[in-house]
C-alpha positions in Angstrom: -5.6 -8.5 -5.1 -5.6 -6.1 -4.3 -4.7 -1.8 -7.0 -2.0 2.1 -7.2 1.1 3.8 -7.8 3.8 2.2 -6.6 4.3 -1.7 -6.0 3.6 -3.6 -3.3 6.8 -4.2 -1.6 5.3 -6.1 1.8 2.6 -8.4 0.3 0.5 -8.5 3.5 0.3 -4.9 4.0 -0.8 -4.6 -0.1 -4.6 -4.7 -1.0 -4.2 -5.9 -4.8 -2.6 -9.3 -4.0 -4.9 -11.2 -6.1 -7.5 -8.7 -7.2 -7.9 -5.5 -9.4 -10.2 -3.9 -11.6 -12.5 -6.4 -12.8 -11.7 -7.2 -16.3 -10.8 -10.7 -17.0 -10.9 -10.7 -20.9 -10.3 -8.9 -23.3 -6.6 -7.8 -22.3 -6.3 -4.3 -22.0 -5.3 -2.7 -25.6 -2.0 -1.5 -25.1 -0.3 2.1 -25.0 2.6 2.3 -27.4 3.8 5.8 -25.8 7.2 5.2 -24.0 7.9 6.3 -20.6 9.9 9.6 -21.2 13.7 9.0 -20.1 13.0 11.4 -17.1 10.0 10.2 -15.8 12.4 7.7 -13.2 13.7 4.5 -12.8 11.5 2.1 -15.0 10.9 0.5 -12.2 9.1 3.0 -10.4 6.8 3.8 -13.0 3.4 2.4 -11.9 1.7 0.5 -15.1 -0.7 2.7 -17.0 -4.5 2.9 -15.7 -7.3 2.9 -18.0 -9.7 6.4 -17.9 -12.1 5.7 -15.4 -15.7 7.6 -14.9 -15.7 10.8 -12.7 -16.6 10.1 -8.8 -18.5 12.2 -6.1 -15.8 14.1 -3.9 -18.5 15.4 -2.2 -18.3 14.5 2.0 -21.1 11.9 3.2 -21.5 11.5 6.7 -20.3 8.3 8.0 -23.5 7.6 9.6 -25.1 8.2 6.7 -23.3 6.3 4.1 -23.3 3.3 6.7 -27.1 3.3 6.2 -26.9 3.4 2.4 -24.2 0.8 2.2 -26.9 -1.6 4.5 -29.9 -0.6 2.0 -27.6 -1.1 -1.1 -25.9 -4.5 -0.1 -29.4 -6.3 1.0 -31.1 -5.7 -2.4 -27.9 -6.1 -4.5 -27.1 -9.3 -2.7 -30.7 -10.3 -1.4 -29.6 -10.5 2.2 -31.5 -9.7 5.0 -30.4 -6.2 6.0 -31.4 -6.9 10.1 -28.5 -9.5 9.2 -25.8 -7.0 7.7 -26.7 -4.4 10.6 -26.0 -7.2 13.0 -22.5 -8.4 11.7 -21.7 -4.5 11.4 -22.3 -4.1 14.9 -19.4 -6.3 15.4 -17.5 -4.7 13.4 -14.6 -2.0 15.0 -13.1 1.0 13.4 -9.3 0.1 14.0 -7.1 2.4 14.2 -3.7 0.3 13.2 -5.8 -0.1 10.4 -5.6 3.6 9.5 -2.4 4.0 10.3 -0.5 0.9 8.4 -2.9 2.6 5.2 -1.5 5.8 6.1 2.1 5.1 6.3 4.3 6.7 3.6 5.2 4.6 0.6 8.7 3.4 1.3 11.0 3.9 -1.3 10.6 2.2 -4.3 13.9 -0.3 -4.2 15.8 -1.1 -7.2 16.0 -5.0 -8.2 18.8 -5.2 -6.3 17.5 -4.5 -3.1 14.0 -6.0 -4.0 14.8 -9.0 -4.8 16.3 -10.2 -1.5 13.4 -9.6 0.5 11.7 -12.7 -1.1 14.0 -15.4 -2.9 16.2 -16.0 0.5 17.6 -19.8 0.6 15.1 -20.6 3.4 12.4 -19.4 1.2 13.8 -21.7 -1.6 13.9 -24.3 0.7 10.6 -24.0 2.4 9.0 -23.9 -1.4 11.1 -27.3 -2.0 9.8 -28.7 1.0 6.3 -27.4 0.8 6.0 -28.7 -3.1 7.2 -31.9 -1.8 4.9 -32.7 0.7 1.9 -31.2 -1.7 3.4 -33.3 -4.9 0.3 -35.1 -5.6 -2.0 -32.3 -5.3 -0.3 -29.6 -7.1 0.5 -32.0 -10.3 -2.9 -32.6 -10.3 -3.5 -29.1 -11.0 -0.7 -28.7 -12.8 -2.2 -31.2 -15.2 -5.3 -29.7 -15.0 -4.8 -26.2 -16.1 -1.0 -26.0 -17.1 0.1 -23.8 -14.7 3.1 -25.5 -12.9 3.3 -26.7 -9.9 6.7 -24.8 -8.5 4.9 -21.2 -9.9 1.6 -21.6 -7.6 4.2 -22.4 -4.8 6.0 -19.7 -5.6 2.8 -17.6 -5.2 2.2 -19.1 -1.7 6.0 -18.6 -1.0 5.8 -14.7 -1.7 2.3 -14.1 -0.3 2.5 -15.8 3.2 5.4 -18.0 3.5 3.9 -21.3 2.9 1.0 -20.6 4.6 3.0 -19.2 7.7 1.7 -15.9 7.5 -1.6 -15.5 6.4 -2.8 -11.8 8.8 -3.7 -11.6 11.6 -6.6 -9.2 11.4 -9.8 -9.7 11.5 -11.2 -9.1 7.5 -14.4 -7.9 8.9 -12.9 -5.2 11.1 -9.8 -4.2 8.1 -12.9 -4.2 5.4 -14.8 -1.9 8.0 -12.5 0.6 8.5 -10.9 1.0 5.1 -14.6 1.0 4.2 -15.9 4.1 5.9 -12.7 5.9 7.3 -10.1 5.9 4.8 -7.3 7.6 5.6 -7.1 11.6 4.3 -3.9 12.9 3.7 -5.6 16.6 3.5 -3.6 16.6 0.1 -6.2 18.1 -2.5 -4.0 16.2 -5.4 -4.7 12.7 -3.8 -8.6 13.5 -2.7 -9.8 11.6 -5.8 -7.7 8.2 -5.4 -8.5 8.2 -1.5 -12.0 8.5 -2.2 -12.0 5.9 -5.2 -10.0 3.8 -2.8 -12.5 4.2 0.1 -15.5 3.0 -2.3 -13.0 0.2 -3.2 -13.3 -1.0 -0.1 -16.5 -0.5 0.4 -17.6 -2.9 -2.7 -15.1 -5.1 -1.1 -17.1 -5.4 2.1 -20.7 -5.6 0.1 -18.5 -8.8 -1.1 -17.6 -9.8 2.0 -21.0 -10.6 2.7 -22.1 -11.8 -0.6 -19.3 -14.2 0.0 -20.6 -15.3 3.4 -24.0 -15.9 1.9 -22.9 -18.3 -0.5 -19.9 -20.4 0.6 -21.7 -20.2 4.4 -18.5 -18.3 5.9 -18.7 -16.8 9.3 -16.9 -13.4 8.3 -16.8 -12.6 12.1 -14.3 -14.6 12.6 -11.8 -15.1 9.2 -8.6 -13.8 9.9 -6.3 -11.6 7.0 -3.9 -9.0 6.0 -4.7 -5.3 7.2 -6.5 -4.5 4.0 -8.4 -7.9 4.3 -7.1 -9.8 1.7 -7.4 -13.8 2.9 -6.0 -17.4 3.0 -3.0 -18.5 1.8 -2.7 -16.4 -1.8 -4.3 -13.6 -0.2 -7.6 -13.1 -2.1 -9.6 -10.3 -1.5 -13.5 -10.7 -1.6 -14.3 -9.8 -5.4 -11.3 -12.3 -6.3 -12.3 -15.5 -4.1 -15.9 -14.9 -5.7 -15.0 -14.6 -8.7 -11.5 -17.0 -9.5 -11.8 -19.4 -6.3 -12.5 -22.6 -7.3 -13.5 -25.9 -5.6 -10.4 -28.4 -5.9 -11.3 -31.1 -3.8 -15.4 -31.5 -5.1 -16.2 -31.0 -1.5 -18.8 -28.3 -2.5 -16.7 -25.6 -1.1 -14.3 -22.8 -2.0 -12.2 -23.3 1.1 -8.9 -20.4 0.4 -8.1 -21.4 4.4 -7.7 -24.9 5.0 -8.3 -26.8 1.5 -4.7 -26.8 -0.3 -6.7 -28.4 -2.9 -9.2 -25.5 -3.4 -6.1 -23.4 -3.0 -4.0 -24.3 -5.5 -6.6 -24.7 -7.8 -7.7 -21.2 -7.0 -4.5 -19.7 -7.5 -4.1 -21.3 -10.9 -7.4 -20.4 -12.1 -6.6 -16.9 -11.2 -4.2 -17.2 -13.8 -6.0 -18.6 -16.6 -9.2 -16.9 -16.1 -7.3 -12.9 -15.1 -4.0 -13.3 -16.9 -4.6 -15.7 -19.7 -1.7 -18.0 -18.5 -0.5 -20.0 -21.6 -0.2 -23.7 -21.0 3.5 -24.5 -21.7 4.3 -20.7 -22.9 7.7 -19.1 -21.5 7.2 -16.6 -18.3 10.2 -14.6 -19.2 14.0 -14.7 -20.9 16.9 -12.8 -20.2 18.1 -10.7 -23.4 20.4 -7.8 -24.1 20.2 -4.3 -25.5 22.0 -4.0 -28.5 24.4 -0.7 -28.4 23.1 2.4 -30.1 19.8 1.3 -29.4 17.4 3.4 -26.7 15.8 1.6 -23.6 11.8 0.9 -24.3 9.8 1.2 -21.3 6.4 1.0 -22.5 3.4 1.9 -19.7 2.1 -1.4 -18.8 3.1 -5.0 -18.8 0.6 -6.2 -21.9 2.9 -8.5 -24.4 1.9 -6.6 -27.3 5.5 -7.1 -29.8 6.6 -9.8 -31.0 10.1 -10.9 -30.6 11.4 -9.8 -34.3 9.7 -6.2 -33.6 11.8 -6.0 -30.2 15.1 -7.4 -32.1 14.3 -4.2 -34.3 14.3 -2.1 -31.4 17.5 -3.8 -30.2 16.5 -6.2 -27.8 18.0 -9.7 -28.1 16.9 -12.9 -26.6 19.6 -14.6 -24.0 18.3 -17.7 -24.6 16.3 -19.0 -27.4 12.4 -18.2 -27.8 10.5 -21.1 -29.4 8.2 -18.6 -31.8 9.7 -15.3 -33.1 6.2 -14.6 -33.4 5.8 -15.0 -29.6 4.6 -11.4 -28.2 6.6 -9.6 -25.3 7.2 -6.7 -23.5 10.7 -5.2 -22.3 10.8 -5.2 -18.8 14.1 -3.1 -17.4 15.2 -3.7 -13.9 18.3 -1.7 -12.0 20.4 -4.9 -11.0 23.6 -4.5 -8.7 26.1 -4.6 -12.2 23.7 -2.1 -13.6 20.3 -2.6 -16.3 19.3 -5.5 -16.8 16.9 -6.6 -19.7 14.4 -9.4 -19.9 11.7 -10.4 -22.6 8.1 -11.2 -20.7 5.7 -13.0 -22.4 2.2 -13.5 -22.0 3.0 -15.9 -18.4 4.7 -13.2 -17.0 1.6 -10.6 -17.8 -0.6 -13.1 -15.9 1.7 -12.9 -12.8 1.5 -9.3 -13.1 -2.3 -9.4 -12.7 -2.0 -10.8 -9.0 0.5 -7.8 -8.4 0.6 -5.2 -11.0 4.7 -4.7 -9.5 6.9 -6.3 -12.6 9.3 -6.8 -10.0 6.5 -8.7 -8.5 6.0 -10.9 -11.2 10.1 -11.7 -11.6 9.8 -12.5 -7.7 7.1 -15.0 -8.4 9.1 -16.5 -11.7 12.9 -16.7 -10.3 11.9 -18.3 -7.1 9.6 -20.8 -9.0 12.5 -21.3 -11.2 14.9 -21.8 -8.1 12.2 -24.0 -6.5 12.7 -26.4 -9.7 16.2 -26.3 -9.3 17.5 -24.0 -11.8 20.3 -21.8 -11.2 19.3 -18.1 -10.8 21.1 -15.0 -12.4 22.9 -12.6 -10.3 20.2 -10.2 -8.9 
């Protein structure tokens, strides 16, 4: 949730799952600069970042930011600081931790090879099964806020396998860790993003306990993924505070063991961080008309409509309701060579749980073969 160069090819090991830079509204303005034929595949070109304000590279002593984090959190948050310095004290530097954070990023796979790892038959399967025995309550969202049922269950699918696999570390001791010993490569070119990440994490854990303050959460004890993102769609602190919403009128935001307060979670996500579009079209398969060049623009905002990408060669597949309908071209490297899809504001949304557009087309074509409908080649 969340968060980053590369995608996140393993969700559990990935922070961003369900958060990022907080920004609901307004969407980002877009950059109309292509990617340069040479900069790579398309799809390893990491979505554009907005500028953000310089940071202190300058060392503090664990001990000593420790000490500021406790001052800073109890008057930020108005919690007893006796209280954070005792859940800290429970709290262990883990070294798996470190290392999962440290490993080198794998390389980035093609769509291909991507693809596999997450629509498998059993997966289809499990999310027909799983959206059959949760009918009731996920058309009751569905109804609620538009966002269909087989897409939040595709969500679940990707993120934990039904549920299945939700982490098994403990958020307080990942949160910890990341938060005060980030890994350093020693690299002077990555000091900056290890640092920003570091503080990341750090605001994280202030919202760890902001979290337990007001949903009454015993954060010694909630189980998640190694960079403490929790529940079944994986939210990480700043996202269950802010998107998590209580489905079942119980007077909780339960991400653990409500399915109601889940899937209402996961849907508000959406409508609240990616401006999902009740009834809009996720994405369409199109062409690339001959003599035309490849567009890769640097992030996945819909900012063309789909007469403005017909000029630039790109033709629908199947029909689009409004020509007026804004996209972007989203490239992928498939195992017969490119191939080209229209994504529409929907798709944009999915991309705000996961900034990875093959992410997002995970997330769509297994909700899509969750419903039933046949699947292009990959």
């Amino acid at each position: 949730m969340i968060r980053r160069a590369l995608v996140c090819c393993l969700t559990l090991g990935m922070v961003a799952c369900a958060t990022q830079p907080k920004s609901p509204a307004p969407l980002p303005a877009p950059a109309e600069t292509p990617v340069k034929p040479n900069a790579g595949p398309a799809e390893a070109v990491p979505e554009a970042q907005a500028s953000l304000p310089p940071v202190d590279l300058t060392p503090v002593p664990f001990e000593t930011a420790r000490a500021n984090f406790v001052r800073d959190t109890a008057a930020k948050y108005r919690i007893d600081p006796a209280y954070i310095e005792a859940t800290l004290a429970q709290a262990q530097i883990r070294e798996p931790i470190i290392a999962a954070m440290s490993r080198p990023a794998e390389r980035v796979k093609p769509w291909n090879e991507y693809r596999p790892m997450f629509i498998t038959q059993a997966r289809i399967d499990g999310g027909r099964a799983f959206l059959a025995q949760h009918r009731d309550e996920l058309m009751r969202v569905q109804e609620r806020t538009g966002v269909p049922a087989e897409v939040i269950v595709s969500i679940i699918g990707v993120e934990t396998s039904y549920g299945r696999n939700t982490g098994n570390h403990r958020v307080l001791d990942a949160l910890y860790t990341l938060a005060f010993k980030y890994p350093r490569s020693g690299d002077p070119a990555k000091l900056e993003r290890e640092v920003r990440r570091e503080l990341f994490f750090r605001d994280e854990l202030a919202k760890l306990f902001e979290l337990s303050a007001l949903e009454k959460l015993d954060i010694t004890s909630l189980k998640g993924s190694y960079a403490g993102a929790m529940g079944m769609g994986q939210f990480m602190p700043s996202s269950y505070l802010d998107f998590a919403v209580d489905g079942n009128g119980d007077g909780r935001r339960d991400l653990f063991n409500s399915y109601d307060d889940v899937f209402s979670s996961i849907a508000n996500y959406f409508v609240k961080k990616g401006g999902w579009v009740r009834g809009g079209t996720v994405a369409v398969p199109a062409t690339l008309q001959a003599g035309f060049e490849e567009f890769n623009p640097t992030d996945w905002t819909p900012t063309y409509t789909v007469t403005e990408l017909a000029a630039r060669g790109y033709q629908p597949i199947t029909p689009v309701r409004a020509v007026n309908a804004k996209a972007t071209p989203v490239t992928l490297e498939g195992s017969d060579g490119k191939q080209y899809w229209l994504g529409f504001q929907n798709y944009y949304a999915i991309t705000r749980y996961n900034i990875s557009k093959m992410y997002a087309m995970a997330v769509f074509q297994l909700s899509q073969a969750i419903a039933g409908k046949e699947l292009p080649p990959a």
